[in-house]
N, C-alpha and C positions, 0 to 999 in steps of 0.2 A: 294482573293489575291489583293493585290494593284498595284502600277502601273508594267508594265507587262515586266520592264528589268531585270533579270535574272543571275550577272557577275558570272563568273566563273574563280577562280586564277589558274596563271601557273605557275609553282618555277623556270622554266627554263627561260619565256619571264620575269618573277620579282620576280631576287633572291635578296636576302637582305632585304635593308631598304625600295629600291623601293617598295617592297608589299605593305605597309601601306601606301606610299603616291597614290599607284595606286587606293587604294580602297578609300582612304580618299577623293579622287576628284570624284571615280564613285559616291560615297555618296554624295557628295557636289553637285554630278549632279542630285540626284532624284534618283538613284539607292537605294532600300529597299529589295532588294534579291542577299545574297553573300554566293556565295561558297566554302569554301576554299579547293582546291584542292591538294595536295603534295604525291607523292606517293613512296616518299622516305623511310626510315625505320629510319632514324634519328629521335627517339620520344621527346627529349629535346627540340629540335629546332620548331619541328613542336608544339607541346605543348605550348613554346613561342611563335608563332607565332599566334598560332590559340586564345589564351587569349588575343594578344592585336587586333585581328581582333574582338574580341567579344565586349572590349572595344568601338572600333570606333562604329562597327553596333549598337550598344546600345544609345550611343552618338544621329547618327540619326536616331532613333527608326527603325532602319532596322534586318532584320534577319538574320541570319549565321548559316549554312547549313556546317557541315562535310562529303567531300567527302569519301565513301567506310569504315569509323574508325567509329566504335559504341563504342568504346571505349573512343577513344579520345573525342567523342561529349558529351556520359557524365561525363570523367574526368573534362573538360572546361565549360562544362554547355549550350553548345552550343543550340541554338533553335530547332536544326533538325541536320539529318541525310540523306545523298543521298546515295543510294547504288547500285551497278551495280548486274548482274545476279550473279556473284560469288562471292556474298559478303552473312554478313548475311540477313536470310530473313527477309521483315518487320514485322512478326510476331514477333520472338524473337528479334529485334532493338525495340517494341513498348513494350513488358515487361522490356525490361532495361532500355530505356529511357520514359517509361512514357505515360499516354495521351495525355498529353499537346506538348509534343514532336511533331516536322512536319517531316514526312516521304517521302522520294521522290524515288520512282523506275524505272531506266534504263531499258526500253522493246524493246528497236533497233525499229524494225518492226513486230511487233509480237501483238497483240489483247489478243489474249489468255495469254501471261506474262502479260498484263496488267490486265485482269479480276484476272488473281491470286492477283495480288500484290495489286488490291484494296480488293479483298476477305481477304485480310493477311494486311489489316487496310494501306494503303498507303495513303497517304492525295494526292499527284499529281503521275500522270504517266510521264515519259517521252520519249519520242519517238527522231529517231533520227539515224544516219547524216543523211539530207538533201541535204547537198552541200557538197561538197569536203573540208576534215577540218583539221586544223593542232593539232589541240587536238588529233582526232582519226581518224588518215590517214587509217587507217586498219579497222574501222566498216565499216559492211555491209550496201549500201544506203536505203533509207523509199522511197516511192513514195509520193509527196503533199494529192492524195488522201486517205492515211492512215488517214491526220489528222481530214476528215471530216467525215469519215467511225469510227474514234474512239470518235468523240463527237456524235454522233448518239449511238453509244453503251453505252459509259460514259455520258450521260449529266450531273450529278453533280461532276464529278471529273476534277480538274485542269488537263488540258496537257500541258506538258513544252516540248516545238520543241528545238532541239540541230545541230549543225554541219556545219559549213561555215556560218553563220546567219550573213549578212552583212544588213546594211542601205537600199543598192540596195535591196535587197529578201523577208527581213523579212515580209514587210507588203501583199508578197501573202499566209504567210504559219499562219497569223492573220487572214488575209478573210477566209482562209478554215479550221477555227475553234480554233486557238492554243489562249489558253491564255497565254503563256509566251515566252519570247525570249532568251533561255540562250546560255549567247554570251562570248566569251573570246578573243581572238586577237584581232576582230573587234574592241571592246570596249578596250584591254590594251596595246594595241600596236599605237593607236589614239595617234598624236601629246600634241591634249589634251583633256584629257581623263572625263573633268566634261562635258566638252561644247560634247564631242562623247556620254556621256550619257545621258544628253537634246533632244538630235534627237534621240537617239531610242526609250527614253521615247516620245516624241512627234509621231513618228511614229506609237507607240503603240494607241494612241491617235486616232490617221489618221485611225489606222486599226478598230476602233469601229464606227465610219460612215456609 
């Protein structure tokens, strides 16, 4: 994985047009990991949506990750797929969408969802909330020590940290192992959102010292 910011969209904090210019600056910032997140059931819109996000990410050779839709990621062609516990499993998302496909699976705090879900061909785990989060005010919280107790289990497999991931935090849940920061408010709700994702990517930066 390359540099270690992570965005993640929210259709509620950027409905409309605003999504494309949110992501078009996290892009313009170094951002090379986008999620598009909707958990709407409007398939046209998100369809349109998710095709010009693929446009942009391709623009700066960045990737776009479909949240929870194996569907929608290879109607659009999208690079990947992120999926929660009750979504499909990465087994059958890696027969639809492919080898080449990046797989990303939601384990909260859990070791053992994570051993499955790389067992069941996951390219990254992810762990998560951490901090208190407005994405998902209702997940159960991870202790910091998960993330260094799961790169001693995992060491070849990416860990992406989730849940309140601010400027101020992120670079202790990088000291204790995480290689990725995926972040959404912090990052789309920023005045401005290239120059907010310069310092997380710098941060991440900081955190390999």
């Amino acid at each position: 994985m390359m540099n270690k910011l992570y965005a993640i969209t929210d259709s509620q904090l950027l409905p409309g047009d605003t999504l494309f210019a949110a992501v078009a600056a996290a892009l313009k910032g170094g951002c090379k990991w986008v999620q598009y997140r909707d958990k709407s059931t409007d398939h046209p819109r998100r369809l349109s949506e998710a095709k010009q996000l693929l446009t942009l990410c391709n623009q700066h050779q960045a990737q776009l990750l479909i949240n929870d839709d194996v569907s929608l990621a290879q109607e659009v062609g999208a690079h990947g797929v992120h999926l929660g516990q009750g979504d499909t499993n990465a087994l059958a998302a890696r027969i639809i969408l492919g080898s080449r496909a990046i797989i990303g699976v939601t384990c909260h705090d859990s070791l053992a969802l994570a051993q499955q879900a790389i067992k069941d061909s996951a390219n990254y785990i992810a762990f998560g909330r951490f901090f208190s989060s407005n994405t998902k005010p209702d997940a159960r919280p991870a202790p910091i020590s998960l993330i260094s107790d799961a790169r001693k289990a995992f060491t070849n497999t990416p860990i992406v940290v989730i849940g309140g991931i601010t400027l101020d935090n992120g670079k202790q849940l990088l000291d204790a192992g995480a290689d990725m920061l995926a972040v959404c408010h912090s990052l789309f709700a920023a005045d401005d959102i290239a120059v907010q994702a310069k310092k997380f990517i710098e941060l991440s930066v900081k955190g390999q010292d």
